[in-house]
Structure formats: C-alpha cells, structure tokens
C-alpha positions in Angstrom: 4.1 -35.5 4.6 4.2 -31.8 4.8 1.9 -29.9 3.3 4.6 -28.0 1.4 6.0 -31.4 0.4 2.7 -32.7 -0.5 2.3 -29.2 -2.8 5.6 -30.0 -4.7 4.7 -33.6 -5.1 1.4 -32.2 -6.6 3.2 -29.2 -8.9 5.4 -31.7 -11.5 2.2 -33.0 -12.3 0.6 -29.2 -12.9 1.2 -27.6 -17.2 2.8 -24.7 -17.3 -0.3 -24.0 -19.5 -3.6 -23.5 -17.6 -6.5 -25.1 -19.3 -9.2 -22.6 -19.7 -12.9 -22.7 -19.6 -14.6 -21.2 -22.6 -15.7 -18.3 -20.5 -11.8 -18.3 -19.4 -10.6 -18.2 -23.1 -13.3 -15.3 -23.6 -12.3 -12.9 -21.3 -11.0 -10.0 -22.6 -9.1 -8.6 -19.7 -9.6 -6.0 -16.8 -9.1 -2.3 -18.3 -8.0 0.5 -15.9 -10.7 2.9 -17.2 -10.8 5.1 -13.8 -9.3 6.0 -10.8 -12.6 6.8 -9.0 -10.8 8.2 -5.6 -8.7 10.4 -7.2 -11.0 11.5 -10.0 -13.1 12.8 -7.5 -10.4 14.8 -5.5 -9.8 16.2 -8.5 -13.0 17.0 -9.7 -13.3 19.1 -6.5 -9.9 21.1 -7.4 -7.8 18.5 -4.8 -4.0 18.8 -6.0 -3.0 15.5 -6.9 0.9 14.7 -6.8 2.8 14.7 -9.4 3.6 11.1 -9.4 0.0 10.5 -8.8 -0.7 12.2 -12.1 2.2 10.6 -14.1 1.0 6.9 -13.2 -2.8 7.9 -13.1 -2.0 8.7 -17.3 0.3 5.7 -17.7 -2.0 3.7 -16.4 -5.0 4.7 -17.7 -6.2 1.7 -20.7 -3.8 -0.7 -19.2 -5.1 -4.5 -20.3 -2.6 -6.9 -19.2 -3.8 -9.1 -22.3 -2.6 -6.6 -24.5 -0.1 -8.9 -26.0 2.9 -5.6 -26.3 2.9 -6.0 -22.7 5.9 -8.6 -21.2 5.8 -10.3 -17.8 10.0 -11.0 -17.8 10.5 -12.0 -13.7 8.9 -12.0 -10.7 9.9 -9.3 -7.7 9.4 -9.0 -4.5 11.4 -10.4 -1.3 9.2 -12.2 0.7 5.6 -11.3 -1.3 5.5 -12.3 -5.0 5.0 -9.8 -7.9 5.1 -9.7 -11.4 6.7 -7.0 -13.2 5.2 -5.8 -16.4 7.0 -3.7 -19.4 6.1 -2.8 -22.4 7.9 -2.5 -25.7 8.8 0.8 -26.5 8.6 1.0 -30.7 11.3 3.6 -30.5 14.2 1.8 -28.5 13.1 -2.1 -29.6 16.0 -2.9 -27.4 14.3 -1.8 -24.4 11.1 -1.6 -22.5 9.0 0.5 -20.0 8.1 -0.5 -16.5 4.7 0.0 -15.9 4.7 -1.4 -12.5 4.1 -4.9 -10.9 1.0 -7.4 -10.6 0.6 -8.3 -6.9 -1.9 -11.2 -6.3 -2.9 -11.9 -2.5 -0.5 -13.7 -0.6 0.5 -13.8 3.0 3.1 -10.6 3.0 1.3 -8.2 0.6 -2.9 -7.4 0.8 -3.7 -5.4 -2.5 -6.9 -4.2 -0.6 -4.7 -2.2 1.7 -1.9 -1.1 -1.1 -4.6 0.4 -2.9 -6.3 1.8 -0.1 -3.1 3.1 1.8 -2.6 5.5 -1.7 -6.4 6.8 -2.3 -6.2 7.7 1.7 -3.5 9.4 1.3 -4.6 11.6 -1.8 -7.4 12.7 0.4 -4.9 13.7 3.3 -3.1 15.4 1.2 -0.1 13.2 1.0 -0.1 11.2 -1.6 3.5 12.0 -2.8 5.2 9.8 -0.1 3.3 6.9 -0.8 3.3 4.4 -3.6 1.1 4.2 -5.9 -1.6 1.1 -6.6 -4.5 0.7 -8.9 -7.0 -1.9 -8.5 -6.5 -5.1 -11.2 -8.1 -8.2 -11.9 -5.9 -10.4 -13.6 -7.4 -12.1 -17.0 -6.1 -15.5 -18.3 -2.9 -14.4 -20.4 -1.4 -12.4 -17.4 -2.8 -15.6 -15.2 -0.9 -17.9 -17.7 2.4 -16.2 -17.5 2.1 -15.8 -13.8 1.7 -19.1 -13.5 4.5 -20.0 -15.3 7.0 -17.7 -13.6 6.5 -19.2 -10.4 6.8 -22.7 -11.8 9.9 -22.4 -13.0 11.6 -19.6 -10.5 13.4 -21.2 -7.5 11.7 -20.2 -4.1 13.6 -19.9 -1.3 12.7 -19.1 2.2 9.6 -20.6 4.2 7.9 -17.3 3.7 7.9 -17.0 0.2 7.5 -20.8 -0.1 4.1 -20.1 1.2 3.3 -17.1 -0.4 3.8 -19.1 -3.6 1.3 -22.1 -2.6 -1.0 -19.7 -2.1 -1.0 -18.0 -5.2 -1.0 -21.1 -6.9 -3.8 -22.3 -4.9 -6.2 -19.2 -5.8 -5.0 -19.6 -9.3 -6.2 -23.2 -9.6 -9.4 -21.7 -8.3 -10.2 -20.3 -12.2 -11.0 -16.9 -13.7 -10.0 -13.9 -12.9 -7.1 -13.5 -10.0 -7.8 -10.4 -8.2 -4.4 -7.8 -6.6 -3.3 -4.6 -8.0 -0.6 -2.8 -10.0 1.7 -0.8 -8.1 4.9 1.1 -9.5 8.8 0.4 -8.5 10.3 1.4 -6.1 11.5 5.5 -6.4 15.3 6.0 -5.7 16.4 5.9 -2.2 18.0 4.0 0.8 15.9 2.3 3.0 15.7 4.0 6.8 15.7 0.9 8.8 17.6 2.8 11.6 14.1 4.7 12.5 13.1 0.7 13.6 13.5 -2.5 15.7 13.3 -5.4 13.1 13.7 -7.5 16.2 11.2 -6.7 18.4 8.2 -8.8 19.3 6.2 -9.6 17.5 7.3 -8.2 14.1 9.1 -4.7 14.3 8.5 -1.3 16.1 9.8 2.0 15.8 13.1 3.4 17.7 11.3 5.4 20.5 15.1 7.3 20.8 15.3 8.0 17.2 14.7 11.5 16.5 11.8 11.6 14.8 10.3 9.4 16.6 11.2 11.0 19.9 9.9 14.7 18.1 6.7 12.6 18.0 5.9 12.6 21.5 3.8 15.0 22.9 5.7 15.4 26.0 8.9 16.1 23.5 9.6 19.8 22.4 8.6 20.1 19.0 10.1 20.3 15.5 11.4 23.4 14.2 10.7 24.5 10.4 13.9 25.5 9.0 16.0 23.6 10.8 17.7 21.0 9.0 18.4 17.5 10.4 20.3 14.7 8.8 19.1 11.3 8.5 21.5 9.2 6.8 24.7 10.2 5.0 23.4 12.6 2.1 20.2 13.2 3.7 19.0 15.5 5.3 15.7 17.3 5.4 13.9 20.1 7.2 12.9 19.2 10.9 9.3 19.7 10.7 8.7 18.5 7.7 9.8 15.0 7.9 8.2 14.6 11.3 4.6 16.0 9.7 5.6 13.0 6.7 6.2 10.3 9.5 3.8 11.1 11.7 0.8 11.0 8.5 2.8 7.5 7.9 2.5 6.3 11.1 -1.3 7.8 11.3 -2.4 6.0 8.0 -0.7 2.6 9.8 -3.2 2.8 12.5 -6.2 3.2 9.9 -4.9 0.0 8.0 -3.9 -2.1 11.0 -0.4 -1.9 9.5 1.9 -4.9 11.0 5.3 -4.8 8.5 6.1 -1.3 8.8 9.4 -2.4 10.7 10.3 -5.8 9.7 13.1 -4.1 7.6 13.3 -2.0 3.7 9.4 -1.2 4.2 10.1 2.8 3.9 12.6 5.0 2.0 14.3 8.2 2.5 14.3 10.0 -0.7 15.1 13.5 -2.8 13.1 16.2 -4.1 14.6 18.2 -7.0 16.4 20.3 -4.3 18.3 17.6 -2.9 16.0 18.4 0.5 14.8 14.4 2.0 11.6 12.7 2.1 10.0 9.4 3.6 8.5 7.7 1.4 6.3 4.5 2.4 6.8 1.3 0.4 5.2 -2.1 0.7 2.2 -0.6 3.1 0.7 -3.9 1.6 1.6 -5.4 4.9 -1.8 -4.9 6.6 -4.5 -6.9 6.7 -8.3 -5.1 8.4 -8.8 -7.6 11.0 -11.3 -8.8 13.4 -9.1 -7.4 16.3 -7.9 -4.1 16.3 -4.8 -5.2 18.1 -2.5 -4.0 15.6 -4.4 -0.6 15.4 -4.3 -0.3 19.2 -0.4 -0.9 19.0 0.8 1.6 16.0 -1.5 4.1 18.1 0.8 3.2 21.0 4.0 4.3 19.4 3.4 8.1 18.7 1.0 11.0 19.8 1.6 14.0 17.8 -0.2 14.6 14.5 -0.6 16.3 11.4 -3.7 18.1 11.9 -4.4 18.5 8.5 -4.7 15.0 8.0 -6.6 14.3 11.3 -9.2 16.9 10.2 -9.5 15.0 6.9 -10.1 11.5 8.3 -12.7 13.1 11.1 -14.5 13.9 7.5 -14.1 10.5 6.6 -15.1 9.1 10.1 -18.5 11.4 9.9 -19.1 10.4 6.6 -19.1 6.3 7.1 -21.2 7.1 10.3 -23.1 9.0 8.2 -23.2 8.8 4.6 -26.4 10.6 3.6 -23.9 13.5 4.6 -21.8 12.7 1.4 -18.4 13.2 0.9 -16.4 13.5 -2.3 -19.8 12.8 -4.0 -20.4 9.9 -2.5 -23.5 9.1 -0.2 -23.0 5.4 -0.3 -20.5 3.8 2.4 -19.8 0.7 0.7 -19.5 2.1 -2.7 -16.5 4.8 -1.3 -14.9 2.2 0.7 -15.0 -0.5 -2.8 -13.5 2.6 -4.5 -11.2 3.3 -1.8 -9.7 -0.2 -2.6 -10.9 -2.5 -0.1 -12.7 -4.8 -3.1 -12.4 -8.5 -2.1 -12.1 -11.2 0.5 -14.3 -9.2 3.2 -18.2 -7.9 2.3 -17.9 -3.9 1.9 -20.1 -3.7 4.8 -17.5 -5.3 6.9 -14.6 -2.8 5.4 -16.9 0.1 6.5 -17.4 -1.7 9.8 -13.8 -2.1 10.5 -12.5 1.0 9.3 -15.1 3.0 11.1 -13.8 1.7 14.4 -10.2 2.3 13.1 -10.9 6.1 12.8 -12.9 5.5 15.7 -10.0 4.1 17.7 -7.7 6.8 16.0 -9.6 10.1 17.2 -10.6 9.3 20.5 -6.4 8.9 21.2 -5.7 12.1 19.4 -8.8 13.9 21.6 -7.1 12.4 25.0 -3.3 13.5 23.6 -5.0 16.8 23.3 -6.7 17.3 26.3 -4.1 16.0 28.1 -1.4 18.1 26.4 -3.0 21.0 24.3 -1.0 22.3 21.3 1.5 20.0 21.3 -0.3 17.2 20.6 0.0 18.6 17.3 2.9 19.6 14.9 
C-alpha cells in the first residue's frame, strides 16, 4: 500500500476534534509581544518600511486563541496556509485579514520566511519583501487547522504531501510551530525574469534585462532611465536592478531553491505608479548541510548592492565574532533565534551554516571585484 494510501486509510478514522492533554487544554496561546530584529533597528534610528510598521502594529498582541479571530480557508498552492481575519465590530459583515498561519511543510520553511524579512530590515530593504512573524500555534488554532485540511480536497502530489506532513506534526501534540505572514500586495507575477523548466527547479533568464544588467562584464544600469517590465510597468533602470540583485543576494544567504518554479516574485506600484519587485513565498529555502543551492544562486549574478554587502560583512564579523556585538547583541545564537531561524536545527547549527553562507557570499563578491573593479557593483 502506498504510504499516501495507507495515510487516507488512517485519516476516516482521525476526529475532526483533537483530544487534548490537560497541559494542551491549558495553554493559553502564543502572543506576538515583540519583534526583537526590528525593535532593535529601530532602537538605533534604522528606518523601518512602511509596511514593516503597519503589520509590526497590527500584529502586535495577536493570540490566535483569541476567539474574534476566524480561520475560514486554507491558501496556498502547493504549501498549506491558514488565513486568519478578524471581525471588524464596525462592518459585522466583514472581516480583516491579518495574514496566514504557515506550519512546516515541504514547500514553505517558516525559519527562512521569517528570516528572509528581519535580513532584509537590516539591509535596508525590507519594503520588497513579505512580511513574517514568528508563531507557535496553541490548541484552538491547532484544532481548526486540523479541521480545514480534513475536510478540504487536496489535489496534486505536492500538496498531498505537504498535507501528511502537517497532519503528522500535528498528531505529535502541543504547540505546532510556523509563522504569520501577510497576503500577497497587488501585482502580476514576473515569471518572464525565469526558467520554470530548467533543471532542477527554476533559474533566472540570463538574457532578460535585468538579469543581463547583473553581470559584471554588462554595462551598467542608468538612474533615470526608465525600463518597462510588463505592460503597465515600468520602473527606473537602476533601481529595480539594485531591488533584484539584494533579492537575488538574500537567496544565496538562505539557500533559496523556489525562487523560479513560477508566481514566487511580483512586480508592483509605489504611489507614483513607478514599479517594484517584490519577493513572495521566499519560504522556499531550507539551510542545508550542502551549500549547493548557495553555490548555485551565487552562479547566476555578480553585481551587487553594496549597501547591502556592507551590511551582511557586519553580520559575517559579528557571528565570527560576537563579543564585537551587533544591534545589541553579543550572543550568536540568541541573534540568529531572533533572526527567525527557531526550530528543527540547534541555533549553533543556524550560526554554523549561515556563517559559511556569508562566507561563501563575500569571498565571490571580493573575486567579482578584483577581477572587474567598480562594476562589480551597481
């Protein structure tokens, strides 16, 4: 019997109500009380985005046990989320998203969708990302997830999986561990910058323009100049290659490996009308035991933001030596715990991996430079 077989043959037998242990029935949830990361760029006069600020406040107190709080469907294509709104007591025919509750599964790593965000509040770019908070799930949002997935068809052997996995770390007991992240912003997805097809899951469209103005051996973008990206938008030249390039930096860090499977990162407005990437789904990483999928994001581009590669050189100095503090912080594991890399790996791992990620990242930006000067950078 298959072992997906065997899981269904298992689940009519499975309530749609989890028994729960007394210390189960006594929890009373996982609060967002901080946003450590980003408390700390502030607290050192950092400018946080204005998204980052709007969901830092609407965030802030959130209990998923709170019982105004309604879980109506799940989301997500291949991963599986849970969407969360909350009754709004002055249109009682409507509600607010406040996001979605992702628990591990194969195409979404909350570790990394939190981390992915706080790295790029301390690069500066946190308004192109999307946002994720660390959250524990407690037994009410466990029950309801539960549920959902019980009786929502799942289709696709992807998803099929993703689901017996959840299931399987629900049936575990207590708290299920993943993070909150918001909806998508408006947008069309840029799948022409990408290869959905190419081995072994995606890669960028070395002939697409910004990825060709992301070569060193390329003349560079021009500020000013305006280039259009899909019908309606268009952008400033330099600009959206300094956006992709910070993506395509942060991808390295995280051992990204779904950037290009398809729909993983939007082209959106700014109040102008002037277009933006924005990076969605950067949950598709996983820090592995092989930098392989470091060693090949670092493949695809060689010129940065250097901005952003003089922050993560402070990040890199600081891990190798954290007595030298950073953001407050003089403890390794603690930063990379707040960072968001909190579960299924020791923290001393995390700041093992991630150290050599950084470590792998500078020494290819230090040979793009000395190979080709100035233009390694934008």
């Amino acid at each position: 019997m298959s072992a997906r077989r065997k899981w269904l043959s298992c689940a009519v037998l499975v309530s749609l109500v989890i028994p729960l242990s007394q210390a189960q029935a006594a929890d009373s949830g996982y609060v967002i009380e901080h946003f450590p990361i980003l408390e700390a760029l502030h607290a050192q006069g950092v400018a946080l985005a204005p998204q980052t600020l709007h969901w830092m406040k609407k965030w802030q107190g959130l209990n998923l046990e709170d019982p105004s709080l309604s879980f109506p469907d799940l989301g997500g294509a291949t991963s599986i989320t849970m969407k969360i709104r909350k009754a709004d007591p002055t249109d009682p025919q409507n509600s607010k998203s406040l996001g979605a509750f992702v628990p591990r599964n194969g195409a979404g790593n909350p570790n990394t969708g939190i981390a992915y965000f706080n790295m790029s509040a301390i690069v500066g770019y946190d308004a192109i990302f999307r946002p994720g908070v660390r959250y524990e799930a407690g037994p009410r949002a466990v029950q309801a997830l539960h549920a959902l997935i019980l009786s929502t068809p799942t289709k696709g052997r992807d998803r099929l999986q993703n689901r017996d996995r959840i299931l399987q770390n629900i049936a575990k007991g207590g708290r299920l561990n993943g993070y909150i992240k918001t909806g998508k912003p408006d947008g069309i997805s840029i799948d022409a910058i990408g290869n959905p097809g190419a081995s072994p899951n995606g890669a960028p469209k070395m002939n697409h323009p910004i990825i060709a103005f992301l070569q060193a051996n390329n003349p560079k973008p021009k500020t000013g100049t305006p280039i259009t990206l899909a019908n309606g938008y268009s952008g400033d030249q330099l600009e959206l290659a300094r956006e992709y390039s910070v993506i395509m930096t942060l991808d390295a860090v995280f051992q990204q490996w779904d950037r290009y499977s398809g729909a993983n990162t939007l082209l959106t407005k700014d109040d102008a009308g002037q277009a933006h990437f924005y990076a969605v789904d950067s949950d598709g990483s996983d820090i592995a035991v092989s930098p392989s999928w470091t060693v090949r994001n670092l493949s695809w581009f060689s010129r940065y933001d250097r901005k952003t590669i003089n922050r993560l050189k402070e990040v890199y100095a600081f891990l190798n030596n954290p007595a030298s503090g950073f953001l407050g912080y003089t403890d390794a594991e603690k930063f990379i715990v707040d960072l968001g890399l909190y579960f299924e790996n020791p923290p001393a791992v995390y700041v093992s991996r991630i150290k050599r990620n950084l470590g792998l990242l500078l020494e290819r930006v230090n040979s793009i430079e000395a190979k080709y000067g100035d233009a390694a950078y934008l």
